[in-house]
C-alpha positions as CSV (number, residue, x, y, z in Angstrom):
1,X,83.8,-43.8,153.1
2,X,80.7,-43.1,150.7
3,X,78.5,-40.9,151.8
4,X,75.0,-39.6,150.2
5,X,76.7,-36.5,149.3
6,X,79.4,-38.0,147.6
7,X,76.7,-40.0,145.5
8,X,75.0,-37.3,144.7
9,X,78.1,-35.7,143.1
10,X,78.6,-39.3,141.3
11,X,74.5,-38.9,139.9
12,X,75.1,-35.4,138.4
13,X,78.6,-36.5,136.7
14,X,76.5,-39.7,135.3
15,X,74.1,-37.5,133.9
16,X,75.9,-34.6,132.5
17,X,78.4,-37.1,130.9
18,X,75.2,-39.4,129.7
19,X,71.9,-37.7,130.1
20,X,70.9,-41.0,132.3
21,X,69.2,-41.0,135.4
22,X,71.5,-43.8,138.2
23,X,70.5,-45.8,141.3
24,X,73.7,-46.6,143.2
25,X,73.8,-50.1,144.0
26,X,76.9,-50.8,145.9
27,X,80.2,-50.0,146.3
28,X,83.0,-52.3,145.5
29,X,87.4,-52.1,146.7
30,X,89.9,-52.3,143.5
31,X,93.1,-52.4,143.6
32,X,95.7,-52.4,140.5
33,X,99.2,-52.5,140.1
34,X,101.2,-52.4,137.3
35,X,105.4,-53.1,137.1
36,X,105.0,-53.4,140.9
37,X,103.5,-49.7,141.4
38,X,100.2,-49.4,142.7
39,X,98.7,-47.1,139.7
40,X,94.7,-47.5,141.4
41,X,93.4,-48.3,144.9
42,X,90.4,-47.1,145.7
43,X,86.6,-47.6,146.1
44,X,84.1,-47.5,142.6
45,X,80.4,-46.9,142.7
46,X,78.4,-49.3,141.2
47,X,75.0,-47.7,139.2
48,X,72.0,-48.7,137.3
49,X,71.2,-46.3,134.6
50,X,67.7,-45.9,132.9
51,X,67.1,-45.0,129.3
52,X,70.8,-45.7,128.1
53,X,69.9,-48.0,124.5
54,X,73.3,-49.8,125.1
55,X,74.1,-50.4,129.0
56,X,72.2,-51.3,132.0
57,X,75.0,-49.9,134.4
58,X,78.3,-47.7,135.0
59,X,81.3,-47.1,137.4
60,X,81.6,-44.0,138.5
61,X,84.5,-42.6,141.2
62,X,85.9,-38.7,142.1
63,X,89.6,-37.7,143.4
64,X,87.9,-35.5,145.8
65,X,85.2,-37.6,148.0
66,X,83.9,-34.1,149.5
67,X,83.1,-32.1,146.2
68,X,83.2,-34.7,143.4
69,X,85.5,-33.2,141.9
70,X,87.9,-35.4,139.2
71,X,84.9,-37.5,138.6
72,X,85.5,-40.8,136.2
73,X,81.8,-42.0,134.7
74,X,82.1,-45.2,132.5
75,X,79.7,-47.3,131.4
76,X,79.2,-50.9,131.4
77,X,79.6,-52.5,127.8
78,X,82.1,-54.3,126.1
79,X,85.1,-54.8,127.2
80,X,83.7,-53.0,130.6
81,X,82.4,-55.7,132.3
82,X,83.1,-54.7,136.2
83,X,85.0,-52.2,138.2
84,X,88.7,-53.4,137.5
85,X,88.3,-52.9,133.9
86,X,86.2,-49.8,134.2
87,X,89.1,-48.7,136.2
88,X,91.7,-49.7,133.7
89,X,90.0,-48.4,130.8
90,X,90.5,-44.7,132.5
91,X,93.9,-45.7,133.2
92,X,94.7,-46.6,129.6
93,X,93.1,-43.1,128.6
94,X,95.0,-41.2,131.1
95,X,98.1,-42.4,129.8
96,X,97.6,-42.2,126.4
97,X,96.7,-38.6,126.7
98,X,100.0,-38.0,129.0
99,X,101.9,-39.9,126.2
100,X,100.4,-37.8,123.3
101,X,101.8,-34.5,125.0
C-alpha cells in the first residue's frame, strides 16, 4: 500500500540522487520473471520531475515501505521507457555488481 509517508521517502531519494524536485503521479504493479523465478514483483512510483535537462519523469521504489529504506530512483530516458524496464535496468545492475565480486 503507498502511503504519503512512503512518498515522501521516495521525494527525498529523487532528490538526493538528482537534485530534482517530483510530483508522484501514480502507482503502477510489475511483475518479472526470469528462468521461471520471480526476480521482481512489486509496486513502482511513477514521478514528474522539474528542472532535470534530459527527463520529464522517474521510477522510484524502497525494500522497506515504512522507512524508505533500499530506495531504487531511475529516471525516464532511453532505454527507460516505463516501470518494467526501469525495474530491469536495476536488476541488470544488481547483478552485474554481484557477479563482479
Amino acid at each position: 500500500m503507498t502511503t504519503p509517508q512512503y512518498l515522501m521517502h521516495l521525494q527525498v531519494a529523487i532528490k538526493k540522487t538528482f537534485g530534482n524536485e517530483s510530483k508522484h503521479v501514480e502507482t503502477l504493479r510489475v511483475f518479472e520473471s526470469f528462468a521461471g523465478k520471480v526476480v521482481f514483483d512489486g509496486e513502482v512510483e511513477v514521478f514528474t520531475i522539474t528542472g532535470h535537462p534530459s527527463a520529464k519523469r522517474c521510477y522510484a521504489w524502497a525494500k522497506d515501505h515504512e522507512t524508505g529504506s533500499d530506495s531504487f530512483v531511475v529516471l525516464e530516458r532511453p532505454p527507460i521507457t516505463d516501470a518494467l524496464s526501469a525495474v530491469r535496468a536495476v536488476l541488470a545492475t544488481i547483478v552485474k555488481r554481484a557477479n563482479q565480486n
